[in-house]
Each structure stands twice: as structure tokens, then as C-alpha cells.
C-alpha positions as CSV (number, residue, x, y, z in Angstrom):
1,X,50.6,43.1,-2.2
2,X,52.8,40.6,-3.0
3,X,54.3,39.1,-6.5
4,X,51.9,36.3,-6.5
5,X,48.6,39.1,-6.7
6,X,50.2,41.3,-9.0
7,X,50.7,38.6,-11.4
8,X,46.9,37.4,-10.9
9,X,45.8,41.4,-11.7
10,X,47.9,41.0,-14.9
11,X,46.3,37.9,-16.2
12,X,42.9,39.2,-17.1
13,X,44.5,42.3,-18.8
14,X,46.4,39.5,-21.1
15,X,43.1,37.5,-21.8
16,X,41.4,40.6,-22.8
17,X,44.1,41.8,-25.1
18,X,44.4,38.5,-26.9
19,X,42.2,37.2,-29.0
20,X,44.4,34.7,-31.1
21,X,46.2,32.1,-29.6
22,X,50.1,33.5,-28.4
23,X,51.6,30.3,-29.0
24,X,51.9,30.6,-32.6
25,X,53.6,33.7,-31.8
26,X,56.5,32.9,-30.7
27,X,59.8,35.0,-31.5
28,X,57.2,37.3,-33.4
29,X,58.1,40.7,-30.6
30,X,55.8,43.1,-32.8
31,X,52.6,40.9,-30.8
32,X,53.9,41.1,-27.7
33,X,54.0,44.8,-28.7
34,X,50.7,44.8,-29.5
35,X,49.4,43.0,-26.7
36,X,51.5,45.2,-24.4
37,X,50.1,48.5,-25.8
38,X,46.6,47.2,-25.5
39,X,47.1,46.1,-21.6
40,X,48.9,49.4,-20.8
41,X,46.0,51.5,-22.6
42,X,43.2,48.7,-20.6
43,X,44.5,49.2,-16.9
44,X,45.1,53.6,-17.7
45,X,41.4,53.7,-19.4
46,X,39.9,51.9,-16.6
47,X,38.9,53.5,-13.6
48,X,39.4,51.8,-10.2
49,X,36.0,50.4,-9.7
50,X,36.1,48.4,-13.2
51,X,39.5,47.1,-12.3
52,X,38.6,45.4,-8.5
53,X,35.5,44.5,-10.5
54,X,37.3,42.8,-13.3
55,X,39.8,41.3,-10.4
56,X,37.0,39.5,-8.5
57,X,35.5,38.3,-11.5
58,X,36.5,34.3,-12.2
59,X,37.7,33.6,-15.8
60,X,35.0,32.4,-17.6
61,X,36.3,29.0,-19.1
62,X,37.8,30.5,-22.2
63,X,39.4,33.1,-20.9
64,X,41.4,30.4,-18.4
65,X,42.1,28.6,-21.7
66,X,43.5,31.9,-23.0
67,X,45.4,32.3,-19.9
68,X,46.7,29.1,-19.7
69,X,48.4,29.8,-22.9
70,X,49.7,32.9,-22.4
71,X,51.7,32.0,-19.5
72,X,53.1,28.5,-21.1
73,X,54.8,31.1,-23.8
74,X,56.0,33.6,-21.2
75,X,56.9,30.8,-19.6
76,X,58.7,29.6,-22.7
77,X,60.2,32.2,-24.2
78,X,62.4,34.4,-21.6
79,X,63.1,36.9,-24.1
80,X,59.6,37.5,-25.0
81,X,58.5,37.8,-21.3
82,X,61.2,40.5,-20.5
83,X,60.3,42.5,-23.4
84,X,56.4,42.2,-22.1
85,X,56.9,42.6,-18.7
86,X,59.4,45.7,-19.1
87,X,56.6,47.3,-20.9
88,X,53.7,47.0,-19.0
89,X,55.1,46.7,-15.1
90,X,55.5,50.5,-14.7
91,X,52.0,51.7,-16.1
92,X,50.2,48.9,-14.2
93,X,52.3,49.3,-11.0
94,X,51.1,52.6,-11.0
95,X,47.5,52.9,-11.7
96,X,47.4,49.9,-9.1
97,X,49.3,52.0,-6.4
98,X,46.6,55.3,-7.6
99,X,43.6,52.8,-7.1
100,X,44.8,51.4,-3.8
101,X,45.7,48.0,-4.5
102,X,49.4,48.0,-3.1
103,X,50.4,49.8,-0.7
């Protein structure tokens, strides 16, 4: 699977995880903590099915709006997006490699 999937597999853990708008954010590293933690503890407490489910679902409106936003701060703040992504590649790499979705 390449780069471009696993990134589209990680978007709908964000929008669930978030419920405020990340922009404000900014700088604030105890969010992406918590937001982190809560998509770590979504992708290990769902169970394969859910997850291919969840990834053939299309983002309802909001959520897209939610999404939208989340990747304009990643996008914007390369310190904030290290810190996030070095906390929740490894867990999600791995349930995705357990469920079958890379190879």
C-alpha cells in the first residue's frame, strides 16, 4: 500500500478524535497528545472489519471540513506534525499490517 493510502486510513482516525477545531491549537503539543492517544487507542480497539468499514465509508460533509483542517495545521506546523506522526505511525502501521491492509 502506498504513502498516499496510508495517509487516507489516517484521516478518519483524526476526524473522529477531534472534536474542536485544531487550528486554534497551534504550538499547544499537549492536543496533539491528546489526539494521538485517542487515534492510537481507535485503530488498537477496533477490529479489522470496523476499520475497512470505516475506510470505505465517505466523510460525511463535516467530517471533510474537520479534515480539511487538520491537515492545513499539519501542514503548517512541521513540528507539530512530527510529534503526531512519531506517535501514531508504529501502532497504526501495525494493526494495518495484522488486518491485511499492507502487505
Amino acid at each position: 500500500m502506498n504513502k498516499r493510502y496510508y495517509v487516507l486510513a489516517l484521516i478518519p482516525a483524526l476526524i473522529l478524535a477531534v472534536g474542536l477545531p485544531f487550528a486554534n491549537a497551534q504550538g499547544d503539543h499537549r492536543m496533539i497528545d491528546k489526539v494521538a492517544d485517542k487515534v492510537i487507542a481507535h485503530y488498537q480497539g477496533a477490529s479489522c472489519e470496523q476499520l475497512m468499514a470505516k475506510k470505505m465509508q465517505p466523510p460525511s460533509p463535516e467530517e471533510a471540513q474537520k479534515k480539511e483542517k487538520l491537515v492545513n495545521l499539519l501542514h503548517k506546523d512541521p513540528a507539530a506534525r512530527t510529534e503526531f506522526l512519531n506517535r501514531v505511525a508504529g501502532p497504526i502501521a501495525n494493526k494495518m499490517f495484522e488486518c491485511g491492509m499492507i502487505p
